[in-house]
N, C-alpha and C positions, 0 to 999 in steps of 0.2 A: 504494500500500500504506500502512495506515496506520503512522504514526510509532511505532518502541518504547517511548517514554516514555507516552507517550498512551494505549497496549495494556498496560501495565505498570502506572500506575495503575489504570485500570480495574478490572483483573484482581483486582491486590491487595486495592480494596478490598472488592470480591464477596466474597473469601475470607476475610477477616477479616470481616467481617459475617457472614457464616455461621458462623461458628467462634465469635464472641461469642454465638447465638441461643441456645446448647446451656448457655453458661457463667453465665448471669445467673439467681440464685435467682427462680425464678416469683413465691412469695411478698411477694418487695420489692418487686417493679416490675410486673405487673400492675396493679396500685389506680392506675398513673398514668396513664393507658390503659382504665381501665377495664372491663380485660378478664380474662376466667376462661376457663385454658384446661384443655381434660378431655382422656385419653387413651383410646384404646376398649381393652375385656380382652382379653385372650388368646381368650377362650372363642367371643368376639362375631367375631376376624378369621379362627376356624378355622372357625365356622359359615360366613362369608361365602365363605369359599373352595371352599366343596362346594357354595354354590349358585348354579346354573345359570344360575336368574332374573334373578339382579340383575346389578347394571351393573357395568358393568368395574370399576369403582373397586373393588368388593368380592369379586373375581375372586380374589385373592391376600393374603399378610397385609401390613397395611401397614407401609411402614419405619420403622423406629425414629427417634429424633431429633430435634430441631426440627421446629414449624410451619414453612411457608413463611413467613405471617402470621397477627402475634397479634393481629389486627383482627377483631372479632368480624362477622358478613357486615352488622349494621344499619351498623357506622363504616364497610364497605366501601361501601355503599351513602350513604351520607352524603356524603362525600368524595369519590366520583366523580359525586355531583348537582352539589356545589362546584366541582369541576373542570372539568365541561360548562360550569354557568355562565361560568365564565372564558374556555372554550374559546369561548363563543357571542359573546364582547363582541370580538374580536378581527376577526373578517368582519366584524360587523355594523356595527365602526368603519370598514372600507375603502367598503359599500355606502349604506350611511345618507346618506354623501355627496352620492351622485348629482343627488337632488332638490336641493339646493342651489347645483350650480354655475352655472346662469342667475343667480341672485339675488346672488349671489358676483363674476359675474362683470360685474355692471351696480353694485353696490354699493362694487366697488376699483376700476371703472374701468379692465380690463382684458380683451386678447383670451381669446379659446378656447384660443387651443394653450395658454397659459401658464397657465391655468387644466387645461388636461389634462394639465400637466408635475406638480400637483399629487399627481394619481392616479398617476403613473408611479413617481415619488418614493415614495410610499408604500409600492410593490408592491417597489420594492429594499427599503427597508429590514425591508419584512415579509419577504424571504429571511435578509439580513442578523443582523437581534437574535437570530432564536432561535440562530447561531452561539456565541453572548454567553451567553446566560441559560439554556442548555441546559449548555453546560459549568459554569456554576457551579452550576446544581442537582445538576449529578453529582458536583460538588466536595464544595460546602457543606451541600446540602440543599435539599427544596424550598419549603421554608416564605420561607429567605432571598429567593431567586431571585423567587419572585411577590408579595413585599410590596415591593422593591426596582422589580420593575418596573409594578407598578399606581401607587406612587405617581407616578412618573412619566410616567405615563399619566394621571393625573389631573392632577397640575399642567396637563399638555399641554393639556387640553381646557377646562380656567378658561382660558388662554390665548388658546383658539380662540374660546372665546365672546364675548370682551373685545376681542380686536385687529380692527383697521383701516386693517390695509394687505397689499401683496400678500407683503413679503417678510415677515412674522410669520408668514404662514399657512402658507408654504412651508414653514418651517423647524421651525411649531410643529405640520404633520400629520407631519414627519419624523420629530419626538419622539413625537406620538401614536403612529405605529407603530412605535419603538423599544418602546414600553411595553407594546402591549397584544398585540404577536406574539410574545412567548415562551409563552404563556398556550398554546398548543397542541402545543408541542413537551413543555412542562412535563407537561401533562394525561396524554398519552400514557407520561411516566414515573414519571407517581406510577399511573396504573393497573398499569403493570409491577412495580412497588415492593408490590403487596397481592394481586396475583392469580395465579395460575400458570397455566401454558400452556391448561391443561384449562378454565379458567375466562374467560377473557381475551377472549375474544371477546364477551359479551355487554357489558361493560365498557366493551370499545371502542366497541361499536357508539354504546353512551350519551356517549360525549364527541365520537364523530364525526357524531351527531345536533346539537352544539353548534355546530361546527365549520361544516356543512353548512346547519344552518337560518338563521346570518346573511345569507350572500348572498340566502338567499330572502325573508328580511325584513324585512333592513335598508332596502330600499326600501321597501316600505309604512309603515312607521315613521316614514322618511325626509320621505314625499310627505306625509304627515298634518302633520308640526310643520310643516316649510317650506311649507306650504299655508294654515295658523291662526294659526301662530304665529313665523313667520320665519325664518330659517336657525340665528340665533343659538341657539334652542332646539334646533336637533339636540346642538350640542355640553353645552349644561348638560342635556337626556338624557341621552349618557354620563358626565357628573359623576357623577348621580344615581346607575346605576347598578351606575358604578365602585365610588362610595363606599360606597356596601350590600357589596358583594361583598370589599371590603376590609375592611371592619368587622368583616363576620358571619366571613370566614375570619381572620383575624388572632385573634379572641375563640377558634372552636371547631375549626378543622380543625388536626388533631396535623399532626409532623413525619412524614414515609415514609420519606425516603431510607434503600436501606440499611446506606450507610456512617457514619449519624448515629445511628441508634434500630435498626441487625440489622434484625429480622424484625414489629419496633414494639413489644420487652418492654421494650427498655432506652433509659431516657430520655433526651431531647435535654438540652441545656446550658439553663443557667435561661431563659438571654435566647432560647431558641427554642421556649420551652413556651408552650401556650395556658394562657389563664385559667385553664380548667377543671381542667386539667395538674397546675398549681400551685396550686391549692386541695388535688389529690386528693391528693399528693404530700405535701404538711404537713398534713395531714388523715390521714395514715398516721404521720406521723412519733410523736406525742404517745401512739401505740397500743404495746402490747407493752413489754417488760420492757428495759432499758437495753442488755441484751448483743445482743437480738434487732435490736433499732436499730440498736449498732453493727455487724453483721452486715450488715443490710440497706444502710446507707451506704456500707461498704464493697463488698458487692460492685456496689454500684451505679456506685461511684467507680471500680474497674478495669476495669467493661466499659466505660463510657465513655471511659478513657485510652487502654483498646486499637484502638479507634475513633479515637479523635481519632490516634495514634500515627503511622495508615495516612493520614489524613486532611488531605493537605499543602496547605493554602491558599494559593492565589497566586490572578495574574490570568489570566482565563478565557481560554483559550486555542480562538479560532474556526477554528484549522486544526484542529482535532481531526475536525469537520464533514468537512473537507476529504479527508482522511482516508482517513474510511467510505466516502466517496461512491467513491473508486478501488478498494476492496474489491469484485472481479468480481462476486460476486453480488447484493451489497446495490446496485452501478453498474444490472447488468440490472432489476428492481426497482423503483428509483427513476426509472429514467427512462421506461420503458413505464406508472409511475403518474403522472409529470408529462405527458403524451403524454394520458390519456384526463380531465386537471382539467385540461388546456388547452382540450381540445375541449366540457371541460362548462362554463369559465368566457368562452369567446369566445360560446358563447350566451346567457349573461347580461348580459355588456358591450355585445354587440350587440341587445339587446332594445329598447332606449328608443328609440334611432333608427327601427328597422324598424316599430317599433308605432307610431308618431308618423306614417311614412309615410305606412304601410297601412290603417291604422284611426285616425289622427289624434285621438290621444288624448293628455291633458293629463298634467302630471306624478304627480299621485294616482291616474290610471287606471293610468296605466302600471305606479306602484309594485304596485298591487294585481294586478295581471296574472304576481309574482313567487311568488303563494301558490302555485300548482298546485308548483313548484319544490319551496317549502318543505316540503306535504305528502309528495311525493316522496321528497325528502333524509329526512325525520324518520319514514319507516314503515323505508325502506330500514336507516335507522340500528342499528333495533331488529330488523328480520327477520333482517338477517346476523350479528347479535351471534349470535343463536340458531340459525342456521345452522352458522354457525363452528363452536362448541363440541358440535353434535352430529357434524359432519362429522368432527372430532376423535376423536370417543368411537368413529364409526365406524372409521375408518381405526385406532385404535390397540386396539378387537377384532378387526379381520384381521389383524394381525402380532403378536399376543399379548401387545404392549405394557398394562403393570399399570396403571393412574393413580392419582397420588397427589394429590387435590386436597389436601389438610393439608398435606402437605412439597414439594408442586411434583417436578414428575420431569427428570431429567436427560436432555436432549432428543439428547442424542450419536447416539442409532441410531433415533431416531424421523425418518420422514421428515415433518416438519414443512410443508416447498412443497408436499410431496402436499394433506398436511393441509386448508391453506388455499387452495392455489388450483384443488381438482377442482371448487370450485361458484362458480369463477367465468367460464366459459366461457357457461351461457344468458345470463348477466346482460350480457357482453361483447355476445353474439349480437344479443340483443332492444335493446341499449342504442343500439349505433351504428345499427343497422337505423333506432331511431327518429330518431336525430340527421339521418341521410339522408332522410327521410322528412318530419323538421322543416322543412329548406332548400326541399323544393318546394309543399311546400303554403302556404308565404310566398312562393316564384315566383307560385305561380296566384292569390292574394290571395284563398284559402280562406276560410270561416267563420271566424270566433273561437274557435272552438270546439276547430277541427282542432290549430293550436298549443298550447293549452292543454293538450287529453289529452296530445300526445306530448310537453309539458313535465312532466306529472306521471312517465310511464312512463323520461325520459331521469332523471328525480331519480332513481328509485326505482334502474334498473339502472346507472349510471352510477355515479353518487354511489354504490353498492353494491359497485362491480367496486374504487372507492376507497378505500372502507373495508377491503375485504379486504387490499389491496396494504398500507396502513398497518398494519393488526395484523401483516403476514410481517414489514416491518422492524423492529419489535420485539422477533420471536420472535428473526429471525436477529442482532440484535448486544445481547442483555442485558444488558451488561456498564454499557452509556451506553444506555439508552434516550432519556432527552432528547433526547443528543448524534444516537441514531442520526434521534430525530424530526425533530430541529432539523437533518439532512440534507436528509432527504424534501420540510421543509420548503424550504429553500432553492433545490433543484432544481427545484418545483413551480413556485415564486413566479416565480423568474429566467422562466424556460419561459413560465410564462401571461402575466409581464408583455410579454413581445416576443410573443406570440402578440394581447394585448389591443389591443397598437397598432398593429396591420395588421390588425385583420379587418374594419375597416371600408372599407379601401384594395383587400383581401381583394373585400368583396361589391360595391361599386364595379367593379370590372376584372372580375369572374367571374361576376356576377350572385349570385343568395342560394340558389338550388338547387343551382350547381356548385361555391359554397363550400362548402357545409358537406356536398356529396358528396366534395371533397375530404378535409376533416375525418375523416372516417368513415371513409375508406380510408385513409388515413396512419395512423390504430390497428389497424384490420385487418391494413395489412402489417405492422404492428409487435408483432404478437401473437405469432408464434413466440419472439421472445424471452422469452417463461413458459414456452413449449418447452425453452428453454435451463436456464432455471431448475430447471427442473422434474429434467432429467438432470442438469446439472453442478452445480446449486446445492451438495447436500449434500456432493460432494466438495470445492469449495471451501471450505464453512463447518467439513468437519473439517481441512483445513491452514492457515485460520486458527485455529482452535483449538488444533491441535500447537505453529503458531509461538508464538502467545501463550504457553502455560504452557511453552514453553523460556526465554521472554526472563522469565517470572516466575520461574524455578528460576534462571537467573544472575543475578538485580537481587538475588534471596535471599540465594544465596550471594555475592557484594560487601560484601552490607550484615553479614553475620556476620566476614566476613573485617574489615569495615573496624570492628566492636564489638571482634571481639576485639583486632585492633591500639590502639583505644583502653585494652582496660580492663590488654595488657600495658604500654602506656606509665606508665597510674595505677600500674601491680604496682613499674615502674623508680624512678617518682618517690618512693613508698612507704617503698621501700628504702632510698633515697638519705638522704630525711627522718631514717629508723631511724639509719642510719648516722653522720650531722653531732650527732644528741644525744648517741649515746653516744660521739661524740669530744667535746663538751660537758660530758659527766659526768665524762670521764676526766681 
């Protein structure tokens, strides 16, 4: 279960972030954002409510009150293209690899295994950081969290390119993946931070397109430098294209978080603003009549202390992660999503070997032989985004649920697991069917061809059934998005890395048909558990929710009990003070 301090903040700061969106004059703070927000009339939500035609969303009048987000949909869109990016450098630093480790491993003068300890190493600490960098974006913000850890990432890889010997490399892919694996826990929470449940799926799908297309490209990429131009060019590659990605985000992408900026009307602290931010910002300031100013500074000044108030910085705490993961339902969830990214990542670890076998092909062939993947992952990406979000609008016209894309809806009675997981059963269906399918036509040393399609088919429904599973743990723990990504992720990682170093031990002992007919059935029996989901989920996600707003109703009352024992001790000393002058006087 997770800890009450942990569920406590959380809670708290959702609800002060809320509470600040309604309080901050639009006027002042809009221009730093760049955004104008409009309300629809009375006349336009009574018209929508009598007609039949349109979509749910205009079924009913909408509610009053704050946006969800005052991101107008181009910054939405802006910022989760930035996101992806970031999401996309993160595999493609575990995969890009691969081609290198012969040249790697003739150039330090060292065996195999200890060159494979490399990749091992990696894959913990890719479960690891995002524990780190997930709790501090829900702390701090996300802006901190991924300048913090690109630079770091970037140091890392000037390091890799430069060193020459075996123990720099070990230690400096540790820090590579300390850096560049929050970058998907983060993504997944700055989408949660601007979209609302109705919308969120197509969102997702774009940053799990990011996520998704490294493994499939990083080797191509890979096989190309280390083929031209040496090993040392994979790693000033990702110099390159860290350093763009930190430049262009550091200059334009705003803060999200919403215990930092609410709903993104009310501004971050100076040191967290972009360029643009603070141009737009003192570029308002010089406008307007002196009172209007002081108005607007001020109320600018109290939503942000009301924010900051809730806002208790310390150091990031990775059992938070820990947590979530024992939460029954987000436990069911998680693990039946790390169960079919093991089975879709033991086919890509095991690719170079068996291709090399079978069809004895060089490292650049091989890498190229990872596209069919890529194409897969990146249709999949985009099909289920827009799946999700209709399957949504579906399910929430049969139960007469209203949607409020502007203010986000209050998912308490919506059944949410229906939502997302009724359209993932063909994609389970056709996925594993093809992974089984994959293992024997590499028994019979098929065409080329044969692998190839059911590599494209295993991206599309696999890497799709995975996408889904990420958007539910989202839905179900909002409070930490990051926190709940930076689970997912961790469970994933742990998972696939003990699955990555036996499958080759795996196809050896069992041959390469009855592995990966193993594979296939090890998810298949593991599929009732979205059965589980499916009936107990909701009821566990609303007695997590009852415990939470108890332990947020007694942290409340503590902290008033313990204000007002402060301000009766000030009322004693007060007195006392009163008292000594006018014995003074006397």
């Amino acid at each position: 279960m997770a800890s009450d301090n942990s569920i406590g903040d959380a809670e708290k700061a959702e609800e002060v972030g809320a509470s600040i969106q309604g309080a901050v004059l639009e006027p002042a703070v809009a221009p730093a954002h760049g955004i104008s927000q409009t309300c629809s009339s009375h006349s336009e939500e009574t018209e929508a409510a009598h007609d039949d035609t349109r979509d749910l969303e205009q079924l009913a009048v909408v509610s009053t009150g704050p946006v969800y987000s005052a991101f107008s949909t181009a910054q939405k869109r802006f910022i989760v293209v930035m996101v992806t990016w970031a999401a996309f450098i993160s595999p493609t630093s575990a995969n890009i690899y691969f081609p290198a480790l012969n040249p790697l491993e003739v150039d330090l003068n060292v065996s195999t295994t200890l060159i494979n300890l490399t990749l091992t190493s990696y894959m913990i600490f890719q479960g690891l950081a995002p524990t780190v960098f997930g709790d501090l974006a829900d702390m701090a913000g996300r802006r901190p969290a991924y300048i913090i850890a690109f630079t770091i990432y970037l140091g890392a890889n000037i390091g890799l390119a430069l060193q020459n010997s075996y123990a720099a490399l070990f230690v400096l892919r540790c820090l590579q993946s300390t850096g560049s694996s929050g970058a998907i826990a983060l993504g997944f929470g700055v989408v949660a931070d601007i979209s609302t449940s109705s919308e969120r799926g197509s969102y997702m799908g774009m940053v799990g397109a990011g996520t998704m297309m490294g493994p499939a490209l990083g080797p191509v990429i890979g096989g190309i430098l280390a083929q031209f131009l040496g090993w040392r060019s994979i790693f000033w590659f990702l110099v390159i294209i860290a350093g763009c990605f930190l430049v262009s985000f550091a200059l334009t992408v705003p803060e999200t978080g919403r215990n930092v900026v609410g709903n993104g009307s009310v501004p971050p602290q100076g040191w967290n603003m972009t360029v643009l931010e603070w141009f737009q910002l003192h570029k308002q300031e010089p406008s307007g009549n002196g009172l209007s100013r002081s108005d607007t500074a001020e109320s600018r000044r109290l939503a942000q202390a009301e924010l900051a108030r809730t806002r208790k910085l310390r150091w990031p705490n990775p059992l938070k992660t820990i947590h979530i993961v024992m939460e029954k339902d987000m436990a069911v969830v998680l693990i039946y999503n790390a169960l079919i990214y093991t089975a879709f990542y033991d086919i890509m670890a095991s690719l170079p070997k068996l291709f090399q076998d079978i069809y004895h092909f060089n490292d650049l062939q091989i890498g190229l032989c990872y596209l069919p993947f890529g194409c897969g992952c990146a249709l999949a990406s985009f099909i289920n985004g827009k799946m999700l979000d209709h399957n949504f609008r579906r399910v929430a016209k049969q139960i007469g649920f209203t949607i409020d894309r502007k203010h986000g809806n209050d998912l308490r009675h919506f059944p949410i697991e229906r939502a997302r997981l009724e359209i993932i059963w063909p994609l389970l269906g056709v996925g594993l069917a093809c992974v089984l399918c994959y293992g024997w036509v590499l028994e019979k040393n098929a065409n080329l061809a044969a692998p190839l399609v059911l590599q494209f088919f295993i991206g599309l429904c696999v890497n799709g059934a995975f996408n889904i599973l990420s958007t539910l743990v989202v839905d179900l723990y909002p409070q930490s998005p990051s926190t709940a990504t930076a689970a997912n992720n961790l469970v994933r990682c742990f998972m696939g890395a003990a699955g990555t170093g036996i499958i080759n031990i795996m196809i050896d002992s069992m041959g390469r048909g009855w592995c990966f007919t193993f594979l296939a059935l090890v998810c298949i029996a593991a599929m009732p558990m979205l059965l589980v989901e499916l009936k107990w989920g909701p009821i566990w996600r609303e007695d997590r929710r009852v415990r939470m707003e108890k332990y947020a109703e007694g942290k409340k009352r503590a902290e008033e009990r313990e204000a007002s024992s402060e301000s009766g001790t000030d009322g004693e000393t007060t007195g006392q003070s009163a008292d000594e002058a006018t014995k003074e006087k006397l």
